[in-house]
Backbone as a chain_set.jsonl record, in Angstrom:
{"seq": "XXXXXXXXXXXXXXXXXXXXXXXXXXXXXXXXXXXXXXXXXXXXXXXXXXXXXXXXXXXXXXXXXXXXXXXXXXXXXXXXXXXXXXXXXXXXXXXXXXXXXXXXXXXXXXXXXXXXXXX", "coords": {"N": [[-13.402, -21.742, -1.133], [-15.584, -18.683, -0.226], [-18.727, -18.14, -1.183], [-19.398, -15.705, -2.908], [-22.176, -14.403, -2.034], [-22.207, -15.76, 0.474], [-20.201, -14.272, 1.406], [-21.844, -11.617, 1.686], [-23.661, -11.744, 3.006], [-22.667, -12.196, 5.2], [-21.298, -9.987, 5.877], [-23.75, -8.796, 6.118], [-24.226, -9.378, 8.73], [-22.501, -8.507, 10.282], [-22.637, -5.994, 10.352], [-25.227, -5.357, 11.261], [-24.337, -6.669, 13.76], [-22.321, -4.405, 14.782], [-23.464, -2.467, 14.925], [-23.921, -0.644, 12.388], [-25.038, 1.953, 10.23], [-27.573, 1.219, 7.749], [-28.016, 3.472, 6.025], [-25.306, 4.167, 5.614], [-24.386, 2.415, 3.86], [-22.472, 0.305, 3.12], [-20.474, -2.067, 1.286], [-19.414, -4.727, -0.123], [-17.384, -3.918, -2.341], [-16.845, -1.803, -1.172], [-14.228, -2.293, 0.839], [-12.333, -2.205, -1.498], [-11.266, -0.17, -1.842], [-10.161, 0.842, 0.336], [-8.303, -1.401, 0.708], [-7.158, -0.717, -1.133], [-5.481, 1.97, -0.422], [-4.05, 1.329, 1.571], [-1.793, -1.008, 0.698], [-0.224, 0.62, -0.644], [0.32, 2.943, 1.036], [1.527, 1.201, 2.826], [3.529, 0.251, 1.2], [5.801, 2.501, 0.457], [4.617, 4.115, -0.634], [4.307, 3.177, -3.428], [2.944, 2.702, -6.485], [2.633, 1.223, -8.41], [2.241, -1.16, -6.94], [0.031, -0.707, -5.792], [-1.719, -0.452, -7.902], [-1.915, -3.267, -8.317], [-2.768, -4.406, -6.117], [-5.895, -3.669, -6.583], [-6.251, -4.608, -8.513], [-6.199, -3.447, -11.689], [-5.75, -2.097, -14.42], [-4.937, -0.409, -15.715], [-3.108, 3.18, -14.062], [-4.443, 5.347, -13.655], [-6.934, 4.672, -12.716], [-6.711, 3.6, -10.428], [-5.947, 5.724, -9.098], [-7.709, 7.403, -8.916], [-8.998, 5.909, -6.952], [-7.221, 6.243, -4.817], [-7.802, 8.933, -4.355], [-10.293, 9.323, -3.355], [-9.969, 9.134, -0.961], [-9.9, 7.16, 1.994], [-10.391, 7.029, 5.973], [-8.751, 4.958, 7.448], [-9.55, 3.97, 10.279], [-12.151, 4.695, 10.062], [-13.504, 3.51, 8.262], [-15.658, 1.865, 8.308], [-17.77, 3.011, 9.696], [-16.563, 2.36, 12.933], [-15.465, 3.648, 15.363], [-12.352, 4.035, 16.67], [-11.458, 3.735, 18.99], [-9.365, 2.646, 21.055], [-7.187, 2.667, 24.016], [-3.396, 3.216, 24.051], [-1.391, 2.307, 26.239], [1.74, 4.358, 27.412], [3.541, 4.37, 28.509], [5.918, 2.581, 28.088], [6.887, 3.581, 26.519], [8.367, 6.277, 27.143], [9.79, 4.124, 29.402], [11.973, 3.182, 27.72], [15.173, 2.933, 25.844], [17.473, 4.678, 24.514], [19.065, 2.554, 22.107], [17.212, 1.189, 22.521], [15.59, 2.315, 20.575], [17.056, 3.011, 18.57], [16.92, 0.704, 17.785], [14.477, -0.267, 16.468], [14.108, 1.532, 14.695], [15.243, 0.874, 13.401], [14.708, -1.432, 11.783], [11.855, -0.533, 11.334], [9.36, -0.283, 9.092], [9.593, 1.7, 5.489], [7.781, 3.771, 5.455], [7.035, 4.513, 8.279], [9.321, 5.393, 8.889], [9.729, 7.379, 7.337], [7.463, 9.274, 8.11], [8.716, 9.607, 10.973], [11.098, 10.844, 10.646], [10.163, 13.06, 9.006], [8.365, 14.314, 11.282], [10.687, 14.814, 12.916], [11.842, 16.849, 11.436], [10.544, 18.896, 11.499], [10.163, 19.923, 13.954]], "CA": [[-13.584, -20.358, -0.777], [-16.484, -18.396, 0.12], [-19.207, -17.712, -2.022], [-20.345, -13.776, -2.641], [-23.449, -14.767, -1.262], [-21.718, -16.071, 1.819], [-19.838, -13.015, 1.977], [-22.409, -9.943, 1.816], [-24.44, -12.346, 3.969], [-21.434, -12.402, 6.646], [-21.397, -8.55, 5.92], [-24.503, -7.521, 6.525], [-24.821, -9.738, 9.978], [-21.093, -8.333, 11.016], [-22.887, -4.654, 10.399], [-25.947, -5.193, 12.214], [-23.535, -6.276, 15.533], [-21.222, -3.365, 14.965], [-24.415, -1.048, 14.49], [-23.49, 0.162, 11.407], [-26.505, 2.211, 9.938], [-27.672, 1.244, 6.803], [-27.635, 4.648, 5.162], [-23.806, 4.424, 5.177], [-24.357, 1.902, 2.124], [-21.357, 0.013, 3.085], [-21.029, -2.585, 0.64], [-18.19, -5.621, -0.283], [-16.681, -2.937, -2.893], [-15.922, -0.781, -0.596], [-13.094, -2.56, 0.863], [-11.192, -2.473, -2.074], [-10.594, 1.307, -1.562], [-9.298, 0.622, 1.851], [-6.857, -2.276, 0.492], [-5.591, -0.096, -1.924], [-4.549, 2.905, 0.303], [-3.304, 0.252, 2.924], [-1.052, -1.236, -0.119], [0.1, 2.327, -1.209], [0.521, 3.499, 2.319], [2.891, 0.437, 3.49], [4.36, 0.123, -0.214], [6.385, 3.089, 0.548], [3.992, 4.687, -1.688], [4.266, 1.795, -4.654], [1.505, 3.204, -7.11], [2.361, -0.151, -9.148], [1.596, -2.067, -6.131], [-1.495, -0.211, -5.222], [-2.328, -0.838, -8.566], [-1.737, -4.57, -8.197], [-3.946, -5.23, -5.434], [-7.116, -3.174, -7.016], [-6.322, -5.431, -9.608], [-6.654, -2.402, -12.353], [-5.047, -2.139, -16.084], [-4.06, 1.245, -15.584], [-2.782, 3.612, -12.976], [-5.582, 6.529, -13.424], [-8.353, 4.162, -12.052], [-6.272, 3.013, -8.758], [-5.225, 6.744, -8.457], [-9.087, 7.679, -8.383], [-9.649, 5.503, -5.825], [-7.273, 6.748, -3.983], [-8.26, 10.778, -4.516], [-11.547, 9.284, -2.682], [-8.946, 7.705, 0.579], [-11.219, 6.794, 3.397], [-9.554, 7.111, 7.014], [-9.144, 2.79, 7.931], [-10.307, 3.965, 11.482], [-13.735, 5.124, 10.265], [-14.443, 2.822, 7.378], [-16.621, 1.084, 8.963], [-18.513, 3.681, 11.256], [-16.59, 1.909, 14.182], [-14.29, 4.55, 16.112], [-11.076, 3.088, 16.942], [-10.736, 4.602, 20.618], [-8.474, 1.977, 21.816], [-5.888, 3.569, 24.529], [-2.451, 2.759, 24.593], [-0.126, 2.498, 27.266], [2.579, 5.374, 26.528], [4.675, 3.865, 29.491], [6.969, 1.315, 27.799], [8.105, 4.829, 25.597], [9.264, 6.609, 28.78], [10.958, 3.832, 29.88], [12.928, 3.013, 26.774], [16.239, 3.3, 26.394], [18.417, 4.992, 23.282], [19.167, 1.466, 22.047], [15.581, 0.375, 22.016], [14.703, 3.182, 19.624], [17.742, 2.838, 17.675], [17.026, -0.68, 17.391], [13.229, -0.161, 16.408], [13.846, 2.178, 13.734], [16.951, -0.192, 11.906], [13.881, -2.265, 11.076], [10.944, 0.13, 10.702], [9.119, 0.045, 7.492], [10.035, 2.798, 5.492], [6.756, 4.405, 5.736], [7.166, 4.565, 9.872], [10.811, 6.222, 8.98], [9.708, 9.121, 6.971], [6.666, 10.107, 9.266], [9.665, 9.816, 12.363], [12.044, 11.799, 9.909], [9.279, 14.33, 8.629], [8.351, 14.973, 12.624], [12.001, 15.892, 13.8], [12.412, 17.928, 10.963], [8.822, 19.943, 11.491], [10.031, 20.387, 15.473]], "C": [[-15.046, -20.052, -0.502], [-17.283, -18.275, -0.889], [-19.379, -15.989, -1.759], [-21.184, -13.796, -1.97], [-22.897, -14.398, 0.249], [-21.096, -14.341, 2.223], [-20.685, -12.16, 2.499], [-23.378, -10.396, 2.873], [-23.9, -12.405, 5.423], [-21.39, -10.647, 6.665], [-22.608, -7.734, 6.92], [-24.979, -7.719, 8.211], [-23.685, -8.675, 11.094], [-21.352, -6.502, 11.296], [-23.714, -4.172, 11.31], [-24.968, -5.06, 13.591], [-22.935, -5.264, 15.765], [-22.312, -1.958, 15.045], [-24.346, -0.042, 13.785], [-24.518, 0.803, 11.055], [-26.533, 1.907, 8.777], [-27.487, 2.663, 5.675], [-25.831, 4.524, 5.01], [-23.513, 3.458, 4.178], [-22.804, 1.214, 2.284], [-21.528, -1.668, 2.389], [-19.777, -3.664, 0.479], [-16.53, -4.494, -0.777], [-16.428, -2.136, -2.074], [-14.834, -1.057, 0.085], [-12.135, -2.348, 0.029], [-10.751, -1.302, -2.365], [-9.528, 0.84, -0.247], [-8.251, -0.173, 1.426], [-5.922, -1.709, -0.141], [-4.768, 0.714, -1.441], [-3.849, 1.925, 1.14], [-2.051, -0.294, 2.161], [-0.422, -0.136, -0.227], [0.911, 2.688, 0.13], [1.519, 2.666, 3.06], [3.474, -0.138, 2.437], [5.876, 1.506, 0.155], [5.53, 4.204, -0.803], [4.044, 4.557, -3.315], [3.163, 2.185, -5.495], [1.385, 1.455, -7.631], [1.589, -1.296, -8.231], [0.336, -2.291, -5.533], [-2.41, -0.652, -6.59], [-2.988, -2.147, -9.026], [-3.284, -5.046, -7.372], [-5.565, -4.339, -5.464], [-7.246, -3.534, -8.021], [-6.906, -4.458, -11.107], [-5.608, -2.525, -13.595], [-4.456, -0.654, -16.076], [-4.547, 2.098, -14.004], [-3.628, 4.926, -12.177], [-6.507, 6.204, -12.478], [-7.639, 3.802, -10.902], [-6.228, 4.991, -8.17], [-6.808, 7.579, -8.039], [-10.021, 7.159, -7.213], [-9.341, 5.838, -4.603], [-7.097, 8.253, -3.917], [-9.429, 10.334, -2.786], [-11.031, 8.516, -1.263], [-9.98, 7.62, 1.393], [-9.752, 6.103, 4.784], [-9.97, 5.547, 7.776], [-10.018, 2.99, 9.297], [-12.021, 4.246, 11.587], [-14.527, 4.384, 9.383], [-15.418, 1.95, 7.363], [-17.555, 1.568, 9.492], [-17.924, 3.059, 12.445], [-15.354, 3.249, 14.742], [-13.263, 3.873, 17.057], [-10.476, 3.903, 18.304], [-10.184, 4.072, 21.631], [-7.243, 2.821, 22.695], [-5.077, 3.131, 24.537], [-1.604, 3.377, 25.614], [0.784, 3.097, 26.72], [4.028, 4.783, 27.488], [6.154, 3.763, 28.763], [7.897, 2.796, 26.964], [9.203, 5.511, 26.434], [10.288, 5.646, 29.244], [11.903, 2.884, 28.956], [14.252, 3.132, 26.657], [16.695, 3.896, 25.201], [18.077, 3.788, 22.26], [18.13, 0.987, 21.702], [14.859, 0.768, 20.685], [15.36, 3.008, 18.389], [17.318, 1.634, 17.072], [15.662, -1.053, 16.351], [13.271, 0.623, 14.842], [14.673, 1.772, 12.768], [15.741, -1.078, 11.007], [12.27, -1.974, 11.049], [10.647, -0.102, 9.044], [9.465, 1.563, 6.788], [9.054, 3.785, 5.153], [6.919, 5.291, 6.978], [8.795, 5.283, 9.66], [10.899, 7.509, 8.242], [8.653, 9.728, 7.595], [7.595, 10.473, 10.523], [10.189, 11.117, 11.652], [11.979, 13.271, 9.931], [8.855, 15.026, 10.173], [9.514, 15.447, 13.214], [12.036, 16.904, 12.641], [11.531, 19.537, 10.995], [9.38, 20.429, 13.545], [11.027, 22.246, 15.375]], "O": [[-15.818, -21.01, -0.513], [-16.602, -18.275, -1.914], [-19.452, -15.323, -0.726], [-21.052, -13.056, -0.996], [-23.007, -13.383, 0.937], [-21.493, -13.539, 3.068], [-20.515, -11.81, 3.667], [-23.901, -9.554, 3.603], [-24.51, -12.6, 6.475], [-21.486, -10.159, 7.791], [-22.621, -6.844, 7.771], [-25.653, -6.937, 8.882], [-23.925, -8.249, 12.224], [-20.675, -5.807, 12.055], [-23.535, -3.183, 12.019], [-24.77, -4.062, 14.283], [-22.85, -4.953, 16.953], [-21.995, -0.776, 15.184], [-24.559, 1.126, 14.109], [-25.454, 0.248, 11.63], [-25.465, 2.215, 8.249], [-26.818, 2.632, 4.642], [-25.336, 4.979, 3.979], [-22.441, 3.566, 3.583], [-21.946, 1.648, 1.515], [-22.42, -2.424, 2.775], [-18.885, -3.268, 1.23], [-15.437, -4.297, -0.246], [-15.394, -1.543, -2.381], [-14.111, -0.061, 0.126], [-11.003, -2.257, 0.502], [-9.814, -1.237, -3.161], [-8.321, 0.603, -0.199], [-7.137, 0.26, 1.719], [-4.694, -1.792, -0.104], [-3.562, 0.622, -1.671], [-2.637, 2.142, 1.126], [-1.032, -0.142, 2.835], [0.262, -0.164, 0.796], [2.142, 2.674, 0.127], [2.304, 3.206, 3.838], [4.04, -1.197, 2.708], [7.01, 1.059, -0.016], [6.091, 4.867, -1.675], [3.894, 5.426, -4.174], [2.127, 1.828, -4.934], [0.472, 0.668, -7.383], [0.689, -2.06, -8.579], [-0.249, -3.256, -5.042], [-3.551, -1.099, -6.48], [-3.999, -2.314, -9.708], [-4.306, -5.64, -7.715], [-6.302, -4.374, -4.478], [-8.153, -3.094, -8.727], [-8.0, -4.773, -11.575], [-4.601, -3.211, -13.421], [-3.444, -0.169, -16.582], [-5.495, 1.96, -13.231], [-3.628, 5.361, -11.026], [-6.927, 6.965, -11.606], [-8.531, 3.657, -10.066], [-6.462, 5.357, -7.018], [-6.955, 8.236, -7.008], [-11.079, 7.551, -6.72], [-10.071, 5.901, -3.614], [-6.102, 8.684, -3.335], [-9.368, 10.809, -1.652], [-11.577, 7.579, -0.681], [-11.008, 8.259, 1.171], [-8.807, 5.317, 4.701], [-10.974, 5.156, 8.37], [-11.039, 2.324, 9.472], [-12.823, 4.132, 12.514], [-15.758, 4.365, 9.41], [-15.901, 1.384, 6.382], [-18.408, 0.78, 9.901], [-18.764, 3.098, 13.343], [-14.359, 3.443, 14.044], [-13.539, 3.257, 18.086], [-9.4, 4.468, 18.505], [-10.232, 4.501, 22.784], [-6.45, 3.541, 22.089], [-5.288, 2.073, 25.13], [-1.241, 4.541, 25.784], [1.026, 2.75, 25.564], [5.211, 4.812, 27.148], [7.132, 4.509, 28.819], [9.114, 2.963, 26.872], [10.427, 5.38, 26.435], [11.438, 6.011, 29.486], [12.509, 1.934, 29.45], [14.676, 3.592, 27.717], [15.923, 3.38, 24.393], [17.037, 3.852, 21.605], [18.005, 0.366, 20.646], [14.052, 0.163, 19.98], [14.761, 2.871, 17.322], [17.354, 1.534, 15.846], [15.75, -1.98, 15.545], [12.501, 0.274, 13.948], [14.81, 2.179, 11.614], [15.848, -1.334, 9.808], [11.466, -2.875, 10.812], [11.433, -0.095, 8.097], [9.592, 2.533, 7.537], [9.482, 4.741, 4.505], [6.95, 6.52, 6.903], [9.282, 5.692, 10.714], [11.721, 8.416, 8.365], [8.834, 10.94, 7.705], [7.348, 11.52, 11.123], [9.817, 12.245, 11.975], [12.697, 14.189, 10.328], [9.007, 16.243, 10.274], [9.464, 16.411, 13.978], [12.332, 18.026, 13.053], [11.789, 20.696, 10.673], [8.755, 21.289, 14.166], [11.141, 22.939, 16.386]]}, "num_chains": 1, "name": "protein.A"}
């Protein structure tokens, strides 16, 4: 495996290219906010599991980490302004969607759910 070293050393080169600014103090530890909402968030909202991978003895200290959530698209300073093609939705068929949402996580099935029922 890597050393720490190696790591914060792979960090701080991977920050310069991305032009992170130093004032944003972004540091190894701060990933392990981000893993935990990311756990949590495709757990189906699993506290145990969130608790798992912040590797924590109790459920207060995961749940403080995530009070403090950090939005994955910005944790970095990089802005995630990738466009997608909306096409392939348009030309979908019934069938496609049906088929799409039989094997959705069930995260991706109560945001669908929670939007028809909010229309």
């Amino acid at each position: 495996g890597l050393s720490e070293q190696s790591l914060r050393h792979s960090l701080k080169r991977s920050k310069k290219r991305l032009g992170i600014p130093p004032e944003r103090e972004l540091v190894l530890h701060s990933f392990k906010g981000v893993g935990i909402d990311y756990v949590y968030e495709n757990s189906g909202h699993d506290l145990l599991a969130a608790k798992e991978q912040g590797n924590h003895k109790n459920t207060l200290t995961t749940e403080r980490y995530m009070s403090r959530k950090i939005n994955i698209a910005n944790s970095a300073g990089v802005t995630m302004d990738e466009k997608i093609d909306l096409n392939p939705l348009y030309e979908a068929t019934q069938e496609d969607f049906i088929s799409f949402f039989e094997n959705a996580d069930l995260v991706t099935l109560k945001k669908f759910i929670k939007h028809l029922n909010e229309r």
